[in-house]
C-alpha positions, 0 to 999 in steps of 0.5 A: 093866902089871903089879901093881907098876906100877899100884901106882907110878902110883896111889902115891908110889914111896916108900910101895910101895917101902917096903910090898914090903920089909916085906912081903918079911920078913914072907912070907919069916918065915911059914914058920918061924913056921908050922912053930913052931906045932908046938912047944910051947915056940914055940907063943905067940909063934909064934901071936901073930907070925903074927896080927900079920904078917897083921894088917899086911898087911891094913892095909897092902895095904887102904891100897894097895888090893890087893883080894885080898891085903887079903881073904885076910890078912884071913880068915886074921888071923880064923883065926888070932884064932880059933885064938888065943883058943879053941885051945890048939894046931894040928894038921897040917891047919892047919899044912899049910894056912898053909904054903899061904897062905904060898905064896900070899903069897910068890907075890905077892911075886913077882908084885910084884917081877916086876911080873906081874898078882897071881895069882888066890887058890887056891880050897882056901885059902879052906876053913878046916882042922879047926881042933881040935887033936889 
């Protein structure tokens, strides 16, 4: 039984239903909204979209208790809190880290939407880039 299915058993079909197409938009958005941190026009709301995107997953992957997307979104949603309030940019480093994340969110959308066991998180993520901009 994969990911998709022990999350059916546990809940109602309605509320995981729900929770894999809104988390489908959110990871598909990540990237662009990654790569517009570069742009200093884009940089605010770029940075801010983010935090919430992650902030909702968290919320809602804590509810459904997926353990390890709930701790990931969580250490980047401190990241990008981080990066929010004491930087007033980002450098390639933590863009080309949270495209990484952002592949590993859109794994397990696939993992879900395959019904596949959630892939194991990538040890390098868990290292946070240089955060100073250049």
């Amino acid at each position: 039984m994969g990911a998709r299915s022990d999350l059916d058993s546990t809940f109602d079909y309605e509320i995981v239903d729900e929770f894999f197409d809104h988390y489908s938009m959110m990871v598909d958005s990540m990237d662009v909204m990654i790569i517009d941190l570069s742009k200093p026009n884009m940089y605010e709301q770029s940075i801010n979209e983010l935090f919430r995107v992650f902030h909702n997953i968290k919320s809602a992957s804590s509810y459904l208790k997926i353990t390890q997307m709930a701790k990931l979104a969580t250490f980047v949603e401190d990241a990008l809190d981080n990066i929010r309030t004491k930087h007033s940019g980002v450098n390639e480093e933590t863009i080309n880290w949270l495209l990484e994340i952002s592949d590993m969110f859109n794994a397990w959308k696939n993992d879900l939407k395959l019904d596949n066991e959630l892939s194991h998180i990538k040890f390098s993520l868990l290292k946070l880039p240089d955060l100073e901009s250049n």
